[in-house]
Every structure is written in structure tokens, then in C-alpha cells.
N, C-alpha and C positions, 0 to 999 in steps of 0.2 A: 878839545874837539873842535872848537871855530876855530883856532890857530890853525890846525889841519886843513879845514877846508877852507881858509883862508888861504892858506899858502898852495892849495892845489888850486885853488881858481886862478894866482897868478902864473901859476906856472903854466895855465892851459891858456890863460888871454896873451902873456906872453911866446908861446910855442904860435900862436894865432897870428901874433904879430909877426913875428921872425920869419915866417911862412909865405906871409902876403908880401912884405917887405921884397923875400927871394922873389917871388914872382913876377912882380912890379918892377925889381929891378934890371930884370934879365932885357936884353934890347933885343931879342926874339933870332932869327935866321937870316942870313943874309942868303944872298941870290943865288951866290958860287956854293953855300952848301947845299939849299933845294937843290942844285943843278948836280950835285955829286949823292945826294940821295936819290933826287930819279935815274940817275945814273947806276945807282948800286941796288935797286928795288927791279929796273932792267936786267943786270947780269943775273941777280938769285933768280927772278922769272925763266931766265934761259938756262941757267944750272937744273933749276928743279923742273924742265921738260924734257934737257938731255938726261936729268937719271929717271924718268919717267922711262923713258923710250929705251934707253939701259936695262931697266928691269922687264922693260915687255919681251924687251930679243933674249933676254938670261930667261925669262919663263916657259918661251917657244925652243929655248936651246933644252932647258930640262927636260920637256914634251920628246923633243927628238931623243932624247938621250935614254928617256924610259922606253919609247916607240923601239929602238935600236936593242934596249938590254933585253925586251921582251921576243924580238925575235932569235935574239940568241940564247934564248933558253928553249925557245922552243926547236930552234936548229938542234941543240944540245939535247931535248928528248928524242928529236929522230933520229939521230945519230945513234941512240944507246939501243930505242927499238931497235933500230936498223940491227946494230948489233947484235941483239938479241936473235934476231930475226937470222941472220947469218948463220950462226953457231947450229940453230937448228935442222939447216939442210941436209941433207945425204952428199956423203962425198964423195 
């Protein structure tokens, strides 16, 4: 049982270490990659306004489209009265 927890405290002060080590040793960002991340943080801004504005003109076109199917049905019922309405005159 302390062998156990013996052998997990090293392996967590070691995991601690291996960790800090990566950390420390990393020598951070250089100039040209900030410069190609604000670069690439710019285009996704401009991608994700054009499909913003994509989706607003696709919402105003479904408005038209339903605007359009609902007059043609209602064309389509005066048509049929109309119809109706025909058949009943004197000839």
C-alpha cells in the first residue's frame, strides 16, 4: 500500500516536472507567426461576416419564396372558384 502511493507520488511529481520543463522550454512566438495569426484571425472575421450576410439574403429569399408560393395558391383558389363559378351560368 506505501509502495503504491509511493510510486504514484512519483509519477505525479514527475508528470509535474515533464510538464514545467515543456513549458520553460518552449522559446514562445516569433514576429512572422503573430503576424500570420492576425492575419488568419482577420480573414475568419471576414468569412464569418460574409456567411452572416449569406444567410440574411438566403432568409429574405425564403420570405420571397413563401410571399410568391402563397400568392399562387391563392391565384389557384380563384382560378377554381372562378371555375366553379363558370359552369354555373346559363348558356
Amino acid at each position: 500500500m506505501k509502495l503504491t502511493k509511493a510510486v504514484r507520488n512519483l509519477v505525479i511529481i514527475a508528470a509535474i516536472a515533464t510538464s514545467a520543463s515543456f513549458l520553460t522550454g518552449c522559446g514562445g512566438v516569433s514576429e512572422a507567426q503573430m503576424e500570420e495569426l492576425r492575419g488568419l484571425r482577420s480573414e475568419v472575421s471576414s468569412l464569418e461576416a460574409e456567411a452572416k450576410s449569406l444567410k440574411d439574403e438566403r432568409a429574405k429569399l425564403e420570405r420571397e419564396i413563401a410571399d410568391k408560393n402563397a400568392k399562387l395558391q391563392q391565384c389557384a383558389k380563384d382560378k377554381a372558384e372562378t371555375t366553379v363559378n363558370l359552369t354555373k351560368l346559363p348558356k
